[in-house]
N, C-alpha and C positions, 0 to 999 in steps of 0.2 A: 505590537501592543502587549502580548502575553511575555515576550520579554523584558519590554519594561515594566510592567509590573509584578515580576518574578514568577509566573502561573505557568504552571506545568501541565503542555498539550498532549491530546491525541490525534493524527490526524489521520483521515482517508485515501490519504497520498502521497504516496512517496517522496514523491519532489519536495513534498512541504517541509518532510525531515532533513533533507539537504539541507533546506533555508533556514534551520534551527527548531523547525519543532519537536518536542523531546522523545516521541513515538509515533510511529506509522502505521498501520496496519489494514493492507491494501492488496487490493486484486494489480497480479503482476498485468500493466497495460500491455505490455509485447507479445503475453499470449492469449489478453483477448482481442487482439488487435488480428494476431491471427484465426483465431477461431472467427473473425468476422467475416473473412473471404468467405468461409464456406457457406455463411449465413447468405452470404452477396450469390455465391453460386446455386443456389436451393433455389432462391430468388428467381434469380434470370433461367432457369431451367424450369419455371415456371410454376413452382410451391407458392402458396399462397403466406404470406407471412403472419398469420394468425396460429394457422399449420406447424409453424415451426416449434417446438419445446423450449419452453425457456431453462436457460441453464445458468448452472450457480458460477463463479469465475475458476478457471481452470486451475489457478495458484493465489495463496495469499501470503504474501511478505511481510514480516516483522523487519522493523529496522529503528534500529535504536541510535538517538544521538548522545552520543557519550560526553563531546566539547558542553551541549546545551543541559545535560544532568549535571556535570562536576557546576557549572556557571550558578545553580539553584541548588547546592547543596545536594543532592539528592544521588543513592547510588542505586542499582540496579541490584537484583536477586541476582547469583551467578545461572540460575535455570534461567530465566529470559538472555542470557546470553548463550547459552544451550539453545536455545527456541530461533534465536534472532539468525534473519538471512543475512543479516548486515549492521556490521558496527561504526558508525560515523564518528572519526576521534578527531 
């Protein structure tokens, strides 16, 4: 919908930048996916999960789609492409 009516996204999810949204900016799933076992092992070793500290996401990804910027006119600052972990063209 935000492509067909030309509106320039942010989105939460990386994957969503795949599917054309114009920017990402997202906790990498892979390393909290691993940080999750440990949370699993805390767990079953028998921490109580209230106990546990909540923590911020280990890594966060810029990922910029380039195909879906040139489509809206729109060019990027060359620093977000300094900043960016990934350029989708």
């Amino acid at each position: 919908m935000a492509q067909t009516h030309r509106l320039p996204t942010v989105c939460g999810v990386r994957v969503y930048a795949e599917a054309g949204c114009l920017i990402a900016y997202a906790p990498n799933l892979l390393a909290m996916f691993r940080r999750t076992a440990g949370f699993v092992d805390k767990i079953l070793k028998g921490t109580k999960p209230a106990d546990i500290p909540m923590e911020l996401p280990p890594k966060l990804e810029l990922v910029l789609n380039l195909k879906t910027a040139e489509s809206l006119g729109i060019s990027f600052p060359q620093r977000l492409f300094i900043l960016a972990d990934e350029v989708i063209k």
